[in-house]
Biopython code that builds the backbone (N, CA, C, O; Angstrom):
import numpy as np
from Bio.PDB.StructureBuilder import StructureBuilder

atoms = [
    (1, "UNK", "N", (34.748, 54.886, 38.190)),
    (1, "UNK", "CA", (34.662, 53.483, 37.827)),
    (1, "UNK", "C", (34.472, 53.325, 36.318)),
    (1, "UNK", "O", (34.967, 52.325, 35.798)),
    (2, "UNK", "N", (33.782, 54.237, 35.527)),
    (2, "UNK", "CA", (32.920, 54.068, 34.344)),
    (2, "UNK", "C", (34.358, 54.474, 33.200)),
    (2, "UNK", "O", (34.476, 53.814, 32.168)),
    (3, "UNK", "N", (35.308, 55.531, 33.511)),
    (3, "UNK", "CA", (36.905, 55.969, 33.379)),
    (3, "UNK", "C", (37.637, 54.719, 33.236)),
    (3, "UNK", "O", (38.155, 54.295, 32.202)),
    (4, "UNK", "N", (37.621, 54.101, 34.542)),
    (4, "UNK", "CA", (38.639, 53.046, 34.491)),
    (4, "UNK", "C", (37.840, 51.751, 33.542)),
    (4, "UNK", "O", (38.732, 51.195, 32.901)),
    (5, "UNK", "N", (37.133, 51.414, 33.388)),
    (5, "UNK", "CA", (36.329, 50.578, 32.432)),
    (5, "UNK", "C", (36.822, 50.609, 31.082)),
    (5, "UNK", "O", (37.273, 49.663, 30.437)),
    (6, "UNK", "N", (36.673, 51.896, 30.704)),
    (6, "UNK", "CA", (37.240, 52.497, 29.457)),
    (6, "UNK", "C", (37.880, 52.329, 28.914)),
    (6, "UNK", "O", (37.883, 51.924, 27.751)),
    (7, "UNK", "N", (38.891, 52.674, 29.809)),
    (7, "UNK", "CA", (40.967, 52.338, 29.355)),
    (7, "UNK", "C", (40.819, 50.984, 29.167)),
    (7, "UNK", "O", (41.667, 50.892, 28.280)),
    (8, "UNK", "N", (40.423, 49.885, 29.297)),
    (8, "UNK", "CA", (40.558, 49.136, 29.543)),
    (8, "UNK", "C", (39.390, 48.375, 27.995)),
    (8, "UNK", "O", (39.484, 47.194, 27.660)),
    (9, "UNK", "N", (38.723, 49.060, 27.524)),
    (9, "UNK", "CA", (37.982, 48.969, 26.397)),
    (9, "UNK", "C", (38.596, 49.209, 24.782)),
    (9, "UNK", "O", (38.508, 50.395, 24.465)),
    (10, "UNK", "N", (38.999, 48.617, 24.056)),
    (10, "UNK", "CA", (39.667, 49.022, 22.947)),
    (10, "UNK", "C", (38.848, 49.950, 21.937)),
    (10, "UNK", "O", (37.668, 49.828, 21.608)),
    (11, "UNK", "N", (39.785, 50.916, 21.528)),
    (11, "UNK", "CA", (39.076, 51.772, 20.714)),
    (11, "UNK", "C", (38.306, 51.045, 19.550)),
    (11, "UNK", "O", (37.103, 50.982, 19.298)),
    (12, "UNK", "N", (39.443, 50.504, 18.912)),
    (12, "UNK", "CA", (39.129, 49.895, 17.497)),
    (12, "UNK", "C", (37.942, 48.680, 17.459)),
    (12, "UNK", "O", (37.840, 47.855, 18.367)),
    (13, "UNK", "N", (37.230, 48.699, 16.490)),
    (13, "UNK", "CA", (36.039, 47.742, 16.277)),
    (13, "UNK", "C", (36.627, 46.290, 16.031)),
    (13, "UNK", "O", (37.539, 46.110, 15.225)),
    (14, "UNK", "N", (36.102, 45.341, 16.711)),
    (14, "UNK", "CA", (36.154, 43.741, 16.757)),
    (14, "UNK", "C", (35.285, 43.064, 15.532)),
    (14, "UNK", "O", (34.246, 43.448, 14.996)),
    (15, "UNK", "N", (36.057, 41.983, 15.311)),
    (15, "UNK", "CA", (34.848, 41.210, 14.226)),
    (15, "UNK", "C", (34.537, 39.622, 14.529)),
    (15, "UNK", "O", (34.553, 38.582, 13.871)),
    (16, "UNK", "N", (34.164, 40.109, 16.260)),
    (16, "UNK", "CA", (33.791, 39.081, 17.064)),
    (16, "UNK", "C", (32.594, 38.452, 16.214)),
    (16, "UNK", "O", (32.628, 37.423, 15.540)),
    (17, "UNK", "N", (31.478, 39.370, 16.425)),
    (17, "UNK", "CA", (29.814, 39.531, 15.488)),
    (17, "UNK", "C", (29.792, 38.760, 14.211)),
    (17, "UNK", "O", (28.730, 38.203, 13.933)),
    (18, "UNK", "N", (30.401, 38.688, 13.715)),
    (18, "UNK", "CA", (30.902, 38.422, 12.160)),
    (18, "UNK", "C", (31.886, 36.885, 12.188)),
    (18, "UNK", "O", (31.970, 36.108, 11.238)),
    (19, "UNK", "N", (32.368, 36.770, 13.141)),
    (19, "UNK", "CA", (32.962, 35.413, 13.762)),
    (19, "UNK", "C", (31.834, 34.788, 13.881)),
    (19, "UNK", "O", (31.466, 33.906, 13.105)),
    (20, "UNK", "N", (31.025, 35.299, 15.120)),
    (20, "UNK", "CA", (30.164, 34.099, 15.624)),
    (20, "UNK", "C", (28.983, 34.056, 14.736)),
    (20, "UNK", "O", (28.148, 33.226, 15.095)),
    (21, "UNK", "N", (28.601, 34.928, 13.358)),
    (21, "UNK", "CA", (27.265, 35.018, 12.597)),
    (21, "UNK", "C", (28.158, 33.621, 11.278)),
    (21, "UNK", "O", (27.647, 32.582, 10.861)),
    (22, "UNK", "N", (29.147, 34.023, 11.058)),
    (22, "UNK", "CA", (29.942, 33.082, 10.557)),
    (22, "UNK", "C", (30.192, 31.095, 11.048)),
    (22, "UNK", "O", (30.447, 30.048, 10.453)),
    (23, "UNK", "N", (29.906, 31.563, 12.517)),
    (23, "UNK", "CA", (30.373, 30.185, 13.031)),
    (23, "UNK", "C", (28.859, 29.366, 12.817)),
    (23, "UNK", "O", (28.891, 28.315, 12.178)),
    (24, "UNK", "N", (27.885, 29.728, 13.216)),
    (24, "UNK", "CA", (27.108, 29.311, 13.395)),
    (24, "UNK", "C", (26.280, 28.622, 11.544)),
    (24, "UNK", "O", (25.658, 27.598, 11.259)),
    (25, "UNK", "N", (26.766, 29.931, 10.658)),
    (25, "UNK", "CA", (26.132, 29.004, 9.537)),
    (25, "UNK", "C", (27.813, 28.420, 8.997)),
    (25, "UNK", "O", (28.110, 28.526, 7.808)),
    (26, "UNK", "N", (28.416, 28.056, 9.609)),
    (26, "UNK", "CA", (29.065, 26.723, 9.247)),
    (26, "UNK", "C", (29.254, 25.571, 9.652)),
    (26, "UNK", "O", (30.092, 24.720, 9.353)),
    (27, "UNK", "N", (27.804, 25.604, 10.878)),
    (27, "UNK", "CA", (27.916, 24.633, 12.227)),
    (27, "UNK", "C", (27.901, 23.371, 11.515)),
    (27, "UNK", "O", (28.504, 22.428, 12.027)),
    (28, "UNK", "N", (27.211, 23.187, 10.242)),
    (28, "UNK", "CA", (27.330, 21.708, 9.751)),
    (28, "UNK", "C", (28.159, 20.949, 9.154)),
    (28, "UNK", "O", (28.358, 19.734, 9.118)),
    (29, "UNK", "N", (28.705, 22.038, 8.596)),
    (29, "UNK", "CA", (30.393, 21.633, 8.328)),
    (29, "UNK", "C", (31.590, 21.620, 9.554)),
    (29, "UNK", "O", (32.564, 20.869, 9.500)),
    (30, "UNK", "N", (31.326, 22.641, 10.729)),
    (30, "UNK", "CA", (32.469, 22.050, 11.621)),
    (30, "UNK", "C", (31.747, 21.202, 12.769)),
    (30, "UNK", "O", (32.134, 21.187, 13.938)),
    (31, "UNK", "N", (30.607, 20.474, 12.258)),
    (31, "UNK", "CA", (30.589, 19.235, 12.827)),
    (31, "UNK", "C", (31.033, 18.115, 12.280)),
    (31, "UNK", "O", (30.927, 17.034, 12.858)),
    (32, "UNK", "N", (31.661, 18.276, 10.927)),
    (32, "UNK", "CA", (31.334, 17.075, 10.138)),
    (32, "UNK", "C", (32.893, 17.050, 10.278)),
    (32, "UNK", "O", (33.421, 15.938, 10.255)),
    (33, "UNK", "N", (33.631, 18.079, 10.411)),
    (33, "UNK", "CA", (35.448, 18.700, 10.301)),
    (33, "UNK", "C", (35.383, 18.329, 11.937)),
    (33, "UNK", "O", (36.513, 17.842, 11.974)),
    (34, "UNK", "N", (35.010, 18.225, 13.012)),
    (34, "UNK", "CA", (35.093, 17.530, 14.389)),
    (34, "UNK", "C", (34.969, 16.885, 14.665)),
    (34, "UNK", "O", (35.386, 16.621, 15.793)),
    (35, "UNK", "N", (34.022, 15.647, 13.660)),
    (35, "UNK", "CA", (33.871, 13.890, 13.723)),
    (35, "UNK", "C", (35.159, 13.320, 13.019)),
    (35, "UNK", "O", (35.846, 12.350, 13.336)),
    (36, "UNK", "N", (35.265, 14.060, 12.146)),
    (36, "UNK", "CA", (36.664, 13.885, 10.832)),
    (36, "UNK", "C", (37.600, 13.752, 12.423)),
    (36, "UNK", "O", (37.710, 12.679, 13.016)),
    (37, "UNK", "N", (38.062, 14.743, 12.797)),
    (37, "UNK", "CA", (38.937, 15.424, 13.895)),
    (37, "UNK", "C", (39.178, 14.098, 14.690)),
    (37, "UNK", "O", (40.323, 13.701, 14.905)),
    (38, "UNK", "N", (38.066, 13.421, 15.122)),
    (38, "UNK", "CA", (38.122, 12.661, 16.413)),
    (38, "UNK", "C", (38.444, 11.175, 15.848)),
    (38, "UNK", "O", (38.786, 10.201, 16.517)),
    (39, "UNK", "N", (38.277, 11.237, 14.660)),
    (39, "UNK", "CA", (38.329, 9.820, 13.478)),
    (39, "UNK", "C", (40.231, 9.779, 14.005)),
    (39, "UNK", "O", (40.987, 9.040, 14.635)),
    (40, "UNK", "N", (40.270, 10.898, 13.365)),
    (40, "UNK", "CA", (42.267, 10.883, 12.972)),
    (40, "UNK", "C", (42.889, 10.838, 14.079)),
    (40, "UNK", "O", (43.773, 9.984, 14.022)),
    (41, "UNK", "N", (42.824, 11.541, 15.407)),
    (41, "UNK", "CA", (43.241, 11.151, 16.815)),
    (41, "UNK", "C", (42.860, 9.763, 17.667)),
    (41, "UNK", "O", (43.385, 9.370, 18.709)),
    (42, "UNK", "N", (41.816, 9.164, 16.921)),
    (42, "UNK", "CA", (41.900, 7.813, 17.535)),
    (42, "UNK", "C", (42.929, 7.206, 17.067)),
    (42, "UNK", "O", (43.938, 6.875, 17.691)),
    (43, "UNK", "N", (42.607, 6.997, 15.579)),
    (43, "UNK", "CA", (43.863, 6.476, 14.566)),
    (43, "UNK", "C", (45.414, 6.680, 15.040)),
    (43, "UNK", "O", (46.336, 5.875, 15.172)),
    (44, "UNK", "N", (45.324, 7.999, 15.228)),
    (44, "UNK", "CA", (46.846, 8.201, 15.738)),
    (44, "UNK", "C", (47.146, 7.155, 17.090)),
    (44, "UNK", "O", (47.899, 6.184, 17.146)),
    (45, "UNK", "N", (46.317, 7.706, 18.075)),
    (45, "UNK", "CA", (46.333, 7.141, 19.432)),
    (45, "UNK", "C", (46.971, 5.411, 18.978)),
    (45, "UNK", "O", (47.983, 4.867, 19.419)),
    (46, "UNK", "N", (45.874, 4.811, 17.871)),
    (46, "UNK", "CA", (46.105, 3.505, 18.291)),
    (46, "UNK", "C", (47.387, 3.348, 16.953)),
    (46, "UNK", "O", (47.620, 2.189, 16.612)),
    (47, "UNK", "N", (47.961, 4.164, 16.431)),
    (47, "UNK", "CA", (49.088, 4.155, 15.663)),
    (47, "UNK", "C", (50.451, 4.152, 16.078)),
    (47, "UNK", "O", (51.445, 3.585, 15.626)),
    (48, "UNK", "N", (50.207, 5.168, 17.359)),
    (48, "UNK", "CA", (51.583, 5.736, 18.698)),
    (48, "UNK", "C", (52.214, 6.966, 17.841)),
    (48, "UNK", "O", (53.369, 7.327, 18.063)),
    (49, "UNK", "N", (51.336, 7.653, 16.762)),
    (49, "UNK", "CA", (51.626, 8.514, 16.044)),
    (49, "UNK", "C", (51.843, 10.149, 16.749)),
    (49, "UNK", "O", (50.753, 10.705, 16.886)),
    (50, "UNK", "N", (52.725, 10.776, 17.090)),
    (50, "UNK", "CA", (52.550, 11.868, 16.885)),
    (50, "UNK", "C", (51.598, 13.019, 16.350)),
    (50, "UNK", "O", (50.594, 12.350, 16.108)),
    (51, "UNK", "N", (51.330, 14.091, 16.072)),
    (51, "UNK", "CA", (51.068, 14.908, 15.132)),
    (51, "UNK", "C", (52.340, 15.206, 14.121)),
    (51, "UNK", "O", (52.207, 15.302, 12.901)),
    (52, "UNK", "N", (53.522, 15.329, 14.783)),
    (52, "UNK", "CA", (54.519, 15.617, 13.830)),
    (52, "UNK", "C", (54.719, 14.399, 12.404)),
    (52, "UNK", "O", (54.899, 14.503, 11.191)),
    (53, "UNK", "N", (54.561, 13.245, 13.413)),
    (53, "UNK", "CA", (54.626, 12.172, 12.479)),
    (53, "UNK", "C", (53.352, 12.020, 11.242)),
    (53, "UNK", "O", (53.561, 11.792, 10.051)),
    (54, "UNK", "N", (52.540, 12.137, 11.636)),
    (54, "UNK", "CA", (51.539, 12.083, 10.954)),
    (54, "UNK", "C", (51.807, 12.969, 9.760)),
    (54, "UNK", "O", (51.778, 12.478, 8.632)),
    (55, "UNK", "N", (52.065, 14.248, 9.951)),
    (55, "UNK", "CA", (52.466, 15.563, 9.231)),
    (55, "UNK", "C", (53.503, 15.034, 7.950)),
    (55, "UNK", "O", (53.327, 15.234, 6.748)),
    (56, "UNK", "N", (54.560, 14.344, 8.563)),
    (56, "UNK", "CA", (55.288, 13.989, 8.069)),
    (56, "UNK", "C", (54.473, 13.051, 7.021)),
    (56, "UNK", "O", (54.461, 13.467, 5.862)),
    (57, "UNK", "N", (53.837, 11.918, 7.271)),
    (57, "UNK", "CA", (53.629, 11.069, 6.498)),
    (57, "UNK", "C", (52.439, 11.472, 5.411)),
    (57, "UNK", "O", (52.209, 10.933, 4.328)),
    (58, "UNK", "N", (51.708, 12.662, 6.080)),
    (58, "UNK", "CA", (51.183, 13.276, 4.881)),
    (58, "UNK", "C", (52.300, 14.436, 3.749)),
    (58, "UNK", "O", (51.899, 14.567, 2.592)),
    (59, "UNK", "N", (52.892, 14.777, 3.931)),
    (59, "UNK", "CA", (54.136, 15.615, 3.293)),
    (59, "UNK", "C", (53.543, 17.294, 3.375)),
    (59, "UNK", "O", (53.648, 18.126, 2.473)),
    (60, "UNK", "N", (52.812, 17.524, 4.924)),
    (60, "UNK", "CA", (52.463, 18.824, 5.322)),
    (60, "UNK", "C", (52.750, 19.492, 6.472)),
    (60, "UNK", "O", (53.187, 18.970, 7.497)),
    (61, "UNK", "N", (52.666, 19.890, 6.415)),
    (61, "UNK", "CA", (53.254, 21.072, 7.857)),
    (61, "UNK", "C", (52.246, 20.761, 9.208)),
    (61, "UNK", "O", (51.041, 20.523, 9.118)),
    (62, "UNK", "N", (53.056, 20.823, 10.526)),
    (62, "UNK", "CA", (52.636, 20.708, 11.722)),
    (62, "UNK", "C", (51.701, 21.107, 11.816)),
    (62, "UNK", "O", (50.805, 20.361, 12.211)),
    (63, "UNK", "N", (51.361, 22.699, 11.457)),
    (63, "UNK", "CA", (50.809, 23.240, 11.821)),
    (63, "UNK", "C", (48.786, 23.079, 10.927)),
    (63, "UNK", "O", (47.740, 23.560, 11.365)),
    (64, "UNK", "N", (49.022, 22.182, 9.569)),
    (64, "UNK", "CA", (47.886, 22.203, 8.836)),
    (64, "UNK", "C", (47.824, 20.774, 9.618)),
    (64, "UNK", "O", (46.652, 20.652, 9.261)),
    (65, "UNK", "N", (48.006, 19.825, 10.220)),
    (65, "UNK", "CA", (47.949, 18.475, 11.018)),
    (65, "UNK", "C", (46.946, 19.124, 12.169)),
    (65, "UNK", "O", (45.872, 18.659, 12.552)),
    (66, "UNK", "N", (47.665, 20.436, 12.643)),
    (66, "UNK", "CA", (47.076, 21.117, 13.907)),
    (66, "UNK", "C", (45.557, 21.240, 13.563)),
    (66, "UNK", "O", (44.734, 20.435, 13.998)),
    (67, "UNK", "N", (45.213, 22.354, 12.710)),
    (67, "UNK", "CA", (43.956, 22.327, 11.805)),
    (67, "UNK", "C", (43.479, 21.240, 11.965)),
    (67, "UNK", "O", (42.623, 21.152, 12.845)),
    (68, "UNK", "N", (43.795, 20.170, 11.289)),
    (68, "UNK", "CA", (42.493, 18.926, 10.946)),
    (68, "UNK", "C", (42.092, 18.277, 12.262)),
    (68, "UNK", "O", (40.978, 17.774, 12.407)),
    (69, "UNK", "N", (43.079, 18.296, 13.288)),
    (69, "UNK", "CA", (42.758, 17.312, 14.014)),
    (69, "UNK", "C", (41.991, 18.827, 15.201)),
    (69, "UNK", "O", (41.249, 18.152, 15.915)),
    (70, "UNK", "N", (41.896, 19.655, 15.478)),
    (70, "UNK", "CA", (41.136, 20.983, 15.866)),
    (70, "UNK", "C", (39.859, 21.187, 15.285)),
    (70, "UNK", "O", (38.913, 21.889, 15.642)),
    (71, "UNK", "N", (40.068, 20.216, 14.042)),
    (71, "UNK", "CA", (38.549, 20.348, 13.526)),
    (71, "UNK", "C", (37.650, 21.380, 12.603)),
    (71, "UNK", "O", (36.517, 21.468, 12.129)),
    (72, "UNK", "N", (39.097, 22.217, 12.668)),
    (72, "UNK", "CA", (38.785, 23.724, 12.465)),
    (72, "UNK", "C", (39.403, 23.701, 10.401)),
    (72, "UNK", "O", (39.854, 24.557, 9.639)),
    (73, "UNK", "N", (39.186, 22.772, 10.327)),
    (73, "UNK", "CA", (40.238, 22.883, 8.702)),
    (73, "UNK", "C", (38.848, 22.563, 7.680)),
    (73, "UNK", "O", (38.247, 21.506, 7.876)),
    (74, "UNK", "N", (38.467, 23.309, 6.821)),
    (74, "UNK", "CA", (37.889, 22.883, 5.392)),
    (74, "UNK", "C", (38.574, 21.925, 4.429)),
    (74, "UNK", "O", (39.233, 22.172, 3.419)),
    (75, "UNK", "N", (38.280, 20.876, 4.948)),
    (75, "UNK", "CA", (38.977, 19.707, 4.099)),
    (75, "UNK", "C", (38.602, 19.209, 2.648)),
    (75, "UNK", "O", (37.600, 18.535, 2.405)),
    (76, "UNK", "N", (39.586, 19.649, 1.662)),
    (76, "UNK", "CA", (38.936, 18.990, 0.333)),
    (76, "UNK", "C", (38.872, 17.722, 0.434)),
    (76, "UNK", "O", (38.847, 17.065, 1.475)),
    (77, "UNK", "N", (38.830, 17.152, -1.227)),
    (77, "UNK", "CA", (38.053, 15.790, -1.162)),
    (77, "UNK", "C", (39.864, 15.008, -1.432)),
    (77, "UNK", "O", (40.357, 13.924, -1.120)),
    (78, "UNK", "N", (40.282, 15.988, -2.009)),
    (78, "UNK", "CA", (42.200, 15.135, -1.959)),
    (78, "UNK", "C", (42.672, 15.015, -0.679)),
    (78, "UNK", "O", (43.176, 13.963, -0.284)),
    (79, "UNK", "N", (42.534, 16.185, 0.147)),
    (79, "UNK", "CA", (43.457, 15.755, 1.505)),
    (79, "UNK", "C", (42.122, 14.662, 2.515)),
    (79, "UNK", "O", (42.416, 13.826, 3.369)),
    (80, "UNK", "N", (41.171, 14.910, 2.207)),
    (80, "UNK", "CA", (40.057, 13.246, 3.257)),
    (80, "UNK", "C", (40.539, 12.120, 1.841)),
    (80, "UNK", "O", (39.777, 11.153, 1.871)),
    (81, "UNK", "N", (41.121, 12.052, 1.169)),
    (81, "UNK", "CA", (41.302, 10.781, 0.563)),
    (81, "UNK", "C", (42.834, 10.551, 0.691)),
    (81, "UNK", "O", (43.226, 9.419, 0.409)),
    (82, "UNK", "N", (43.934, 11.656, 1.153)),
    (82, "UNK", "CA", (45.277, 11.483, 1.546)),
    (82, "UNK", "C", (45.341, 10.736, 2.751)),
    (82, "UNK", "O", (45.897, 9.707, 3.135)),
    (83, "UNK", "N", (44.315, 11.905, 3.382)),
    (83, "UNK", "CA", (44.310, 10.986, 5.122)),
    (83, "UNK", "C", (44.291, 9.583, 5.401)),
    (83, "UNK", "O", (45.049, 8.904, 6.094)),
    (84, "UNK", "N", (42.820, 9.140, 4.423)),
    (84, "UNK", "CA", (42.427, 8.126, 4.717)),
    (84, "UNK", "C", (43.705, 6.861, 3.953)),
    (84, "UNK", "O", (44.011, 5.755, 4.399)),
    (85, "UNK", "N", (44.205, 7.546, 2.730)),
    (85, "UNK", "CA", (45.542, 6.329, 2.348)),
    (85, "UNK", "C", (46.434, 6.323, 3.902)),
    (85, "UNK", "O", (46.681, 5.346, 4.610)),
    (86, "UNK", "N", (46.704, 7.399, 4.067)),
    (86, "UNK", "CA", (47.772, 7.511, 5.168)),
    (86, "UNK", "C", (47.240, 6.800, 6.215)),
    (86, "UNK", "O", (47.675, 5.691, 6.525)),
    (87, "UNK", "N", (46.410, 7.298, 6.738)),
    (87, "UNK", "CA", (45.349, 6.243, 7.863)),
    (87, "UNK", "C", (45.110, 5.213, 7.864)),
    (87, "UNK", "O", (45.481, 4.527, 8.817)),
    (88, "UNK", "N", (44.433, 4.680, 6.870)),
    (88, "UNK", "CA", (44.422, 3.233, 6.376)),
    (88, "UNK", "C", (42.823, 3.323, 7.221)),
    (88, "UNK", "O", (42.439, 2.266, 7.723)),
    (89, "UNK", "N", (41.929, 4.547, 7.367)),
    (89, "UNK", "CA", (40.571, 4.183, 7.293)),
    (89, "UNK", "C", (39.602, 5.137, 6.299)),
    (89, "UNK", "O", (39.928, 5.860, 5.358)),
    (90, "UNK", "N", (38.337, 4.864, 6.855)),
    (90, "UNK", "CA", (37.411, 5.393, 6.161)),
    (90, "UNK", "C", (36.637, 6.852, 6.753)),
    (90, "UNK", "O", (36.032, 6.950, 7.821)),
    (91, "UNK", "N", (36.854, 7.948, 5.712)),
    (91, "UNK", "CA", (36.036, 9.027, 6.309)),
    (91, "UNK", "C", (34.930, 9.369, 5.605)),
    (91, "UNK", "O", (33.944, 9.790, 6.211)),
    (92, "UNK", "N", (34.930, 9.226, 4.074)),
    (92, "UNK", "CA", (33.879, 9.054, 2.939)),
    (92, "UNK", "C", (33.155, 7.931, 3.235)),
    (92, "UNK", "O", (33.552, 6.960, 3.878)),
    (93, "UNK", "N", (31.865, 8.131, 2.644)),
    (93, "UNK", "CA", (30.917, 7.073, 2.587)),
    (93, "UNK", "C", (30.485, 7.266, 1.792)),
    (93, "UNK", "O", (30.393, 8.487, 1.668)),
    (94, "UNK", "N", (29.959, 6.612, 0.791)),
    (94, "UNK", "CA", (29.456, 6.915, -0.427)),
    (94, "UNK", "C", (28.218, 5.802, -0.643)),
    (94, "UNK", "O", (28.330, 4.594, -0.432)),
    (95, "UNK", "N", (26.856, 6.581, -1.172)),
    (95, "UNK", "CA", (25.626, 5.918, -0.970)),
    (95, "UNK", "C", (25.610, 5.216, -2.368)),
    (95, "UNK", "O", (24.673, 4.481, -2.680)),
]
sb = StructureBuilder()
sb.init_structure("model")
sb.init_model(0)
sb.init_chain("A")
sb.init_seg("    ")
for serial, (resi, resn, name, xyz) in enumerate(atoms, 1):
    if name == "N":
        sb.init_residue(resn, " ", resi, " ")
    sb.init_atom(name, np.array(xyz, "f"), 0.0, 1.0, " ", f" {name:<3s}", serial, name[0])
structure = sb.get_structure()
């Protein structure tokens, strides 16, 4: 049993550990990149926007649209102020 386990175990080392020691001290930023996230899919929703379209109307690729709205994207302060022209809302707040 302990044989067949094995084969089935990859030799090479993972950088699972290092993922999740990583995820966790960036939890405050991909909360803030998952409120962003849920901002731009409403918008779309009530736009009848695509992702492709959206992509388009920012002048970026499908796949960085994929990112933001996944939540998973480090957004500078040009593309949350592209969005928000393109969007026509607010993701900055400024005190």
């Amino acid at each position: 049993m302990k044989e067949k386990f094995q084969t089935l175990v990859s030799p090479e080392k993972t950088k699972t550990y290092q993922r999740i020691k990583n995820r966790i001290a960036n939890k405050p930023h991909l909360e803030i990149s998952q409120a962003i996230a849920i901002k731009v899919l409403d918008k779309l929703d009530e736009l009848g926007w695509s992702q492709k379209e959206f992509a388009n109307q920012m002048s970026v690729s499908p796949q960085q649209v994929s990112k933001i709205v996944r939540g998973s994207e480090n957004l500078t302060l040009e593309s949350l102020v592209k969005i928000e022209k393109v969007l026509g809302i607010q993701l900055l707040v400024l005190a």
